[in-house]
C-alpha positions in Angstrom: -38.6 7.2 -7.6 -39.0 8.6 -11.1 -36.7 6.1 -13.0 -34.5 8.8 -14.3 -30.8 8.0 -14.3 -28.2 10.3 -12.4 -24.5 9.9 -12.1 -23.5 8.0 -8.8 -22.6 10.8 -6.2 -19.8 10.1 -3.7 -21.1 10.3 0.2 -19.1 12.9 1.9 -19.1 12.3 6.0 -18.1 14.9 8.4 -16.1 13.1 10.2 -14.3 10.7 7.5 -13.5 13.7 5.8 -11.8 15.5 9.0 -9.7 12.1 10.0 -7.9 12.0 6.9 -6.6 14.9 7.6 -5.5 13.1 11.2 -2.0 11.6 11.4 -2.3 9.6 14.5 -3.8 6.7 13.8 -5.1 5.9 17.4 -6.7 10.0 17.4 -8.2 9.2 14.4 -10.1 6.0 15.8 -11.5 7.9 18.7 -12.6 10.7 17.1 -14.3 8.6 14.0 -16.1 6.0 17.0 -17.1 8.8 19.3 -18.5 11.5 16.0 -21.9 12.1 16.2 -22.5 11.4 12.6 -23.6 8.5 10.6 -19.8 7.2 10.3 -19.6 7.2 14.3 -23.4 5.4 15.1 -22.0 2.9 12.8 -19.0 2.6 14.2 -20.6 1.8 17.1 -23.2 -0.6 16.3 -20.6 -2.5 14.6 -17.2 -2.2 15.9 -18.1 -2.0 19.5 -20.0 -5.3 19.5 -17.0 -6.8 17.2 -14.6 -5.5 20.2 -16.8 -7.0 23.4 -17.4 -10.7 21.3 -13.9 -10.8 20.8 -12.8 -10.0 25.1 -15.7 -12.8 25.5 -14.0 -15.9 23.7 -10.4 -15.1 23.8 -9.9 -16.9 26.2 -11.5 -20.2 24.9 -9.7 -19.6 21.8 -5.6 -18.1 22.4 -3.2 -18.3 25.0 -2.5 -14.5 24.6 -4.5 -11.5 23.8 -1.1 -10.4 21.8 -2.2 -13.6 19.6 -5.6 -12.2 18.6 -4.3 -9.0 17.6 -1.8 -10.7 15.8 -4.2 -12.7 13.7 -6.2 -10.0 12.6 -3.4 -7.6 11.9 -1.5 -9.8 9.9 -4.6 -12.7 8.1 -6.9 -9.7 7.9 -5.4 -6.5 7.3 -6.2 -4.1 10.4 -3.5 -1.9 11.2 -4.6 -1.9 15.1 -6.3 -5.5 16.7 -9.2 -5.9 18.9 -7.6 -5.7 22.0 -5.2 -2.5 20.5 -8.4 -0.9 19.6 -10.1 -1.6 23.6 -7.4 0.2 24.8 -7.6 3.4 21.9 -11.6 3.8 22.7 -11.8 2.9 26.1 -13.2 -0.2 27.5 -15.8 1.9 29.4 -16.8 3.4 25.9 -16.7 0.2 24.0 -18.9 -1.4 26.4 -21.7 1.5 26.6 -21.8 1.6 22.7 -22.2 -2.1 22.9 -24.9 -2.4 25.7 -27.7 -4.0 23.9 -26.4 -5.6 21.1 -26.4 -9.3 20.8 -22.6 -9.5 22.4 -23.8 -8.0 25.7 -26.4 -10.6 27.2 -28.3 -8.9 30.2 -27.6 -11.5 32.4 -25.3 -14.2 31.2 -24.4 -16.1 34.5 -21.6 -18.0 32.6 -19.6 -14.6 31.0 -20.4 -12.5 33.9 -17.4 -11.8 36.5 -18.1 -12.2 40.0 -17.7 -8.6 40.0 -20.8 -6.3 41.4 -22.7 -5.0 38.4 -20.9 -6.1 35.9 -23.4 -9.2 34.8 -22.7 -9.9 30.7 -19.2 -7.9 30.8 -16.9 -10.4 29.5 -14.1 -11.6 32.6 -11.2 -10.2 30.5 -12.9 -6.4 30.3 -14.6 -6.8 34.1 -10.8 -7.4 35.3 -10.2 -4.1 33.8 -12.6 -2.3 35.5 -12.1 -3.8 38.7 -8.5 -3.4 38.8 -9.2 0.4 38.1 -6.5 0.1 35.3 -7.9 1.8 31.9 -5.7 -0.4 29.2 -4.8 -4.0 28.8 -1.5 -3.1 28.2 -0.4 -1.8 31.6 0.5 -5.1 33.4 -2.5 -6.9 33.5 -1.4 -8.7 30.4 1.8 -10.4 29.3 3.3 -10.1 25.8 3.0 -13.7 24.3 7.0 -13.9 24.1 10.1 -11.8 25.6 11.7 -10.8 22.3 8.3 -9.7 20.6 8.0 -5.9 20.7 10.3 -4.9 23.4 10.8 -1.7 22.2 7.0 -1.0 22.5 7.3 -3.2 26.1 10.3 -0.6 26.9 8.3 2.2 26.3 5.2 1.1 28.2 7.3 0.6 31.1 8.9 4.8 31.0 12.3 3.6 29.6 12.1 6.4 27.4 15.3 8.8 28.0 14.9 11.4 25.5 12.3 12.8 23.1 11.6 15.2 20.3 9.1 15.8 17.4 10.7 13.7 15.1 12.3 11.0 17.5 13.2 9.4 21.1 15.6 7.4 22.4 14.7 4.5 24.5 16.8 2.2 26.7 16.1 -1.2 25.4 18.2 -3.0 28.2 21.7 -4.6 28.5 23.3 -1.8 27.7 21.8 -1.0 24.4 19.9 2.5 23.3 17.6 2.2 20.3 17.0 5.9 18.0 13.1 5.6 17.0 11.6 8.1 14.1 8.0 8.9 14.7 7.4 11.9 12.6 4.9 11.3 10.0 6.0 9.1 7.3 9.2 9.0 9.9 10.6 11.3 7.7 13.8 13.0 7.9 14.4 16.8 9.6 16.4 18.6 12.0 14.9 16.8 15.3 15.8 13.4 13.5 19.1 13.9 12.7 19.8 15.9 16.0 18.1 12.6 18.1 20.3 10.1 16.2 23.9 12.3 17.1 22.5 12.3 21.0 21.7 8.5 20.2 25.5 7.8 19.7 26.8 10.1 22.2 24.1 8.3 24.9 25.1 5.1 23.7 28.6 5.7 24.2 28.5 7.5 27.3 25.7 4.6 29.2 25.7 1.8 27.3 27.2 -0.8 25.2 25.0 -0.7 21.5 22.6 2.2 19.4 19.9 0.0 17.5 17.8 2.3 14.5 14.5 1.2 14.3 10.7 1.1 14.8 7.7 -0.5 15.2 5.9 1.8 12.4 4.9 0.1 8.9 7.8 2.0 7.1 10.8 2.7 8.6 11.7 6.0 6.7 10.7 7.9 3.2 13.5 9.9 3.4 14.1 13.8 3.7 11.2 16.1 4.9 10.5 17.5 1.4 8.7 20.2 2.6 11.1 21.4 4.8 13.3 21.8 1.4 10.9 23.1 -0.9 10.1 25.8 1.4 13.6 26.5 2.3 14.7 26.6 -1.6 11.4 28.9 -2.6 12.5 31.3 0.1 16.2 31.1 -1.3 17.5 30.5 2.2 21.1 28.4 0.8 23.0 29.0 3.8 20.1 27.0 5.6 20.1 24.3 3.0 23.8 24.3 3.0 23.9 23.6 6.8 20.9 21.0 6.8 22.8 18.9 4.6 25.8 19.0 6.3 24.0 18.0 9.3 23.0 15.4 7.9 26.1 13.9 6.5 27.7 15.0 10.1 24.8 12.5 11.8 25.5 9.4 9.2 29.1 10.1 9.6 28.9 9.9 13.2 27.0 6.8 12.8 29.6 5.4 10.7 32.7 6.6 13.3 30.7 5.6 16.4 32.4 4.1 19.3 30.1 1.9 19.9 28.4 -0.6 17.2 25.1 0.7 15.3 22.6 -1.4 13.9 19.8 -0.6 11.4 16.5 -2.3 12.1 14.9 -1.1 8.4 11.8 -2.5 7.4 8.8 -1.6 4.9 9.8 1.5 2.9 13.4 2.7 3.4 13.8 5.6 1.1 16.7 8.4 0.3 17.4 9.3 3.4 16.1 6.2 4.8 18.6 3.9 3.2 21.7 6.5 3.8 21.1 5.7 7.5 22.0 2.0 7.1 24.3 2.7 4.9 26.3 3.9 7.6 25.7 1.4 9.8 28.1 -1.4 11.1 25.7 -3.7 10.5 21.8 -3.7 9.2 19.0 -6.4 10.3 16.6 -5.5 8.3 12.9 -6.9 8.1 12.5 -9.5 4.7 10.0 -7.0 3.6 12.0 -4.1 3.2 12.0 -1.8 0.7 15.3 0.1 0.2 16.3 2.5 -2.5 18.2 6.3 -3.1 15.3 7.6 -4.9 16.6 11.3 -4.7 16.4 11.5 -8.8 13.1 11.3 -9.0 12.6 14.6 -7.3 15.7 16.4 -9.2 18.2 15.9 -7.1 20.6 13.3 -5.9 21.6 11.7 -2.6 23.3 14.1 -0.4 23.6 12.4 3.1 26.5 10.3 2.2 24.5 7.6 -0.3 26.4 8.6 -3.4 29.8 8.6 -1.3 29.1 5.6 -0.1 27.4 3.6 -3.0 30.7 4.3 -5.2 33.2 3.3 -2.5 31.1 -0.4 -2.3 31.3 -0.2 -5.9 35.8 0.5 -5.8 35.5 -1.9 -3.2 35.1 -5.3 -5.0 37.9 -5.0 -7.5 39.7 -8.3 -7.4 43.0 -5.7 -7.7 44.0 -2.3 -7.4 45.1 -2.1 -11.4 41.3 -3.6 -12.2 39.0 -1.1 -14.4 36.7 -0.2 -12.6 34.3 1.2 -14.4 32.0 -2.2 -15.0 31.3 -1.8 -11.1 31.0 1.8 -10.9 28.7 1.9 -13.8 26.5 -0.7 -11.9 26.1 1.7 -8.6 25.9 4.4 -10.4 23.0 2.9 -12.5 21.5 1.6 -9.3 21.3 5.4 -8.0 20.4 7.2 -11.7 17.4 4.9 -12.2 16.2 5.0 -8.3 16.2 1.5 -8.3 14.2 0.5 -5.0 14.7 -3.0 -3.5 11.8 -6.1 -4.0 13.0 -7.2 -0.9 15.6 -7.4 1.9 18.0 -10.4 0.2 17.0 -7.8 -3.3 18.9 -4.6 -1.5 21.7 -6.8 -0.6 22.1 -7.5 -4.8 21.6 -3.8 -5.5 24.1 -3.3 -3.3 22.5 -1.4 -0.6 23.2 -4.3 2.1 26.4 -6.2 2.3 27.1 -9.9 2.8 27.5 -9.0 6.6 23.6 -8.0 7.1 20.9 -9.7 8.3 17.0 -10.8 7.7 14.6 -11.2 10.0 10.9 -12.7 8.8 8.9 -12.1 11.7 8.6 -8.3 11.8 7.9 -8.2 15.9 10.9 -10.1 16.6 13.2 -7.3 14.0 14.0 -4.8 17.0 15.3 -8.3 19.9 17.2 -9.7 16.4 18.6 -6.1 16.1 19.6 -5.8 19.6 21.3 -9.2 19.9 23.1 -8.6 16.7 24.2 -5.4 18.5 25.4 -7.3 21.5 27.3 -9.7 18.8 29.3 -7.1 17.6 30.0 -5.7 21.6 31.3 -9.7 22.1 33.5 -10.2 18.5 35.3 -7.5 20.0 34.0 -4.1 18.0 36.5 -1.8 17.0 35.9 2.0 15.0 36.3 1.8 11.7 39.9 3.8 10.1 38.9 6.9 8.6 39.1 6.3 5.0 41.3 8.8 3.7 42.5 6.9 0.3 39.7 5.7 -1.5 40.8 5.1 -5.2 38.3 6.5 -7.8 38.5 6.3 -11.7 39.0 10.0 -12.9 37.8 11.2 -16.3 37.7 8.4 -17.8 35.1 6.7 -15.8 33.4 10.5 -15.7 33.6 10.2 -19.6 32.1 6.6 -20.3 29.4 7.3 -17.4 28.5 10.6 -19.2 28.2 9.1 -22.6 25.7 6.1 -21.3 23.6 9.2 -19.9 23.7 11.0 -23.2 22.8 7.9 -25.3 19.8 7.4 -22.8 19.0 11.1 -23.9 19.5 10.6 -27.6 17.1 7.4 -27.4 14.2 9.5 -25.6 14.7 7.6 -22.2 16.1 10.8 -20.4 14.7 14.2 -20.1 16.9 17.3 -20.5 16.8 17.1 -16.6 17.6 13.6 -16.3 20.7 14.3 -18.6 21.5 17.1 -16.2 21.2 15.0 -12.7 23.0 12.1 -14.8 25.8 14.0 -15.6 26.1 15.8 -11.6 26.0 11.9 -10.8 29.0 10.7 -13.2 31.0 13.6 -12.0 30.8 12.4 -8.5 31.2 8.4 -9.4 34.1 9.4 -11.4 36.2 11.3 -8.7 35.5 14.9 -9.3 38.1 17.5 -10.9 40.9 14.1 -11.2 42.3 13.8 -14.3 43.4 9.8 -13.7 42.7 7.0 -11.4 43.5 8.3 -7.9 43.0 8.3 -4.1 40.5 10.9 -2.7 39.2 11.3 0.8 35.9 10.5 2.3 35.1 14.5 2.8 35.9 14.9 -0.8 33.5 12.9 -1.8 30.7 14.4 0.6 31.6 18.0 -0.4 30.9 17.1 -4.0 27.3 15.4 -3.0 27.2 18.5 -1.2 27.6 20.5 -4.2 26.0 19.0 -6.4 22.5 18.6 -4.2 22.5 22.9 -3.8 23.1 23.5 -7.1 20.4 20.7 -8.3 17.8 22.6 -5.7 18.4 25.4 -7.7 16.8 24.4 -10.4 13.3 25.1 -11.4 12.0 21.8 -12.4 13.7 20.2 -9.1 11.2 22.5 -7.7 8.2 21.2 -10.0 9.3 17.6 -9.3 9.4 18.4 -5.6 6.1 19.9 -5.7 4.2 17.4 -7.5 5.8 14.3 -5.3 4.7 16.1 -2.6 1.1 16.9 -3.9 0.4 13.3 -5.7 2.7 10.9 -3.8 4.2 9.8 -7.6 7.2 11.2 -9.5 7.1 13.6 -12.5 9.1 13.6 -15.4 10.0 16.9 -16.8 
């Protein structure tokens, strides 16, 4: 109107503003298509006549209404499908936002069901109504194949046993129990770690198998970080001290379990999220799976068991027990200090975070059934529990002494912090052994006690604290 430039001012919406603030995705959809705002009328002059089109040709078009969602979920990006998003809203809601638009004719004899009053209602949402059932996915429709989803097909048909905050277990059939996070970012606390310890003890006591997994974009980013910060800030160490060795006590029991457990990682698996497979017998994990101890880049290291168990993989391969090992305790222990994250499944197998015995699976629905036979696999071979390891061999001050002087070279060159030299040198103490003075045989709680220690006296330090805090308020790592 009067030609005078202004800078470009951002629109701020009601109700966008209050659903980012909305975890659940399928909450967030109904309360951004019902808002009474500009966001919600267009919500529903656009999405709701997307949603009834869609009912009208599947049909013509797919064998399954499982194969629509599919398609637009994986060629076009939406994180629920048509059909997923019918039964968030409501087909009673979708429809009344539609009624008028172009994809609800008034009278279309060849869409309409033979239904009374339901003229221009597509068949597929008419056989809703009729049957008096309020979501596709409640019998009406068939999953396009038995081994796609059958942990969301368990829980839709109650075979949930137990359930938490941060967890459940479900009863995927045969025998087999599967542990699935649902906290936000299925990150790690106290009901995690308490649901996967009733996971093996259910498992053993009713069935054959535990399978990890879930149907969520990332299986795990790791520790609740909050939970720490807090904890730290309020210098409550005895609480610390006990979280952590709950934590090791859960991935311990995972590793001693009488029965066989299988990870089912896929998307991000961070800190916490990678020490579970760790543990494992065996992982299947998605191709796209992002694995990594990441613990450095918020000041501290991995305290569930990852450092433990990272350097005996690493004592592992020696082709003999005189062999140095320091060229393949150096590599894991690199792989840890630099936070190294995974490109890809077959990629955590090279950074050694799987072993030659894990699995891929491409297609991510089918990850959970590959999981669960793999479970069954390990029932049939004849699955025994693993020997407490009570000798494992470790390198002593020497390999403490090289480790150390890579970390203060890295310092010397500018590629280290003064905190990065500290958390280097907590690291090399542990990959070396501890207090040994030669090549020698430690036990597994040894080990742990050191991650232990070294985790509580990292959290004491102030700039753990400003990493923490700025990870947690930006989502990126700091560098101080």
């Amino acid at each position: 109107a009067t030609l005078e430039y202004r800078k470009k001012q951002s629109a701020r919406i009601g109700s966008i503003e209050a659903g980012k603030n909305i975890d659940d995705l399928a909450e967030r959809v109904r309360m951004l298509f019902n808002s009474k705002d500009k966001a919600g009328e267009f919500l529903r002059a656009t999405l709701a006549p997307t949603l009834v089109y869609t009912a009208r040709i599947t049909p013509q078009i797919a064998h399954s209404i499982d194969d629509v969602d599919r398609a637009m979920r994986w060629g076009f990006g939406w994180e629920l499908g048509p059909f997923e998003l019918i039964d968030v809203i409501g087909v009673k809601e979708v429809l009344a936002a539609a009624e008028g638009s172009p994809a609800m004719p008034p009278n279309d004899a060849k869409s309409a069901s033979s239904g009374p009053g339901l003229g221009g209602v597509p068949p597929l949402m008419a056989s809703l109504i009729e049957a008096g059932t309020p979501r596709f996915r409640e019998g009406l429709v068939k999953p396009a194949a038995a081994d796609l989803q059958i942990l969301r097909t368990a829980k839709e048909h109650d075979r949930v046993i137990k359930k938490n905050a941060g967890a459940s277990l479900v009863d995927l059939g045969d025998g087999v129990i599967a542990v699935e996070f649902h906290s936000k970012m299925n990150a790690i606390g106290g009901d995690t770690v308490q649901m996967l310890q009733q996971g093996v003890k259910e498992a053993a006591k009713s069935g054959q198998a535990l399978v990890i997994g879930n149907d969520a974009p990332n299986f795990s980013a790791g520790a609740n970080l909050m939970l720490v910060l807090l904890e730290a800030q309020e210098g409550n160490w005895d609480e610390i001290d006990m979280m952590i060795r709950a934590f090791q006590q859960a991935t311990m029991s995972l590793r001693y379990s009488p029965v066989p457990v299988v990870a089912a990682p896929a998307g991000l698996a961070l800190g916490g999220g990678t020490e579970i497979p760790l543990h494992c017998d065996r992982v299947q994990a998605a191709a796209e799976t992002y694995m990594g101890l990441v613990e450095v880049g918020v000041g501290l290291i991995p305290g569930g068991g990852g450092t433990k168990e990272m350097l005996v993989r690493a004592m592992s391969q020696l082709p003999t027990p005189g062999s140095d090992p320091l060229p393949y305790v150096s590599n894991a222990f690199e792989t840890v200090a630099l936070a190294k994250v995974s490109a890809s499944g077959p990629d955590a197998q090279r950074l050694g975070y799987l072993t030659a015995t894990d699995s891929f699976t491409m297609n991510r629905e089918r990850l959970m059934a590959d999981a669960k036979a793999k479970a069954l696999e390990r029932v049939r071979e004849g699955y025994h529990v693993p020997a407490p390891r009570t000798a494992i061999p470790v390198g002593g001050e020497s390999v403490t002494a090289a480790l150390n002087l890579g970390v203060h070279l890295m310092w010397r060159a500018g590629r280290a912090s003064d905190h990065d030299k500290l958390i280097g040198q907590k690291l090399a103490h542990i990959f070396g052994g501890g207090n040994v003075p030669h090549a020698t045989t430690v036990t597994e709680q040894y080990l742990l006690d050191l991650e232990r220690e070294a985790f509580m006296s990292l959290l004491g330090e102030h700039k753990t604290l400003e990493r923490i805090q700025h990870t947690l308020k930006t989502g990126k790592p700091l560098r101080n």
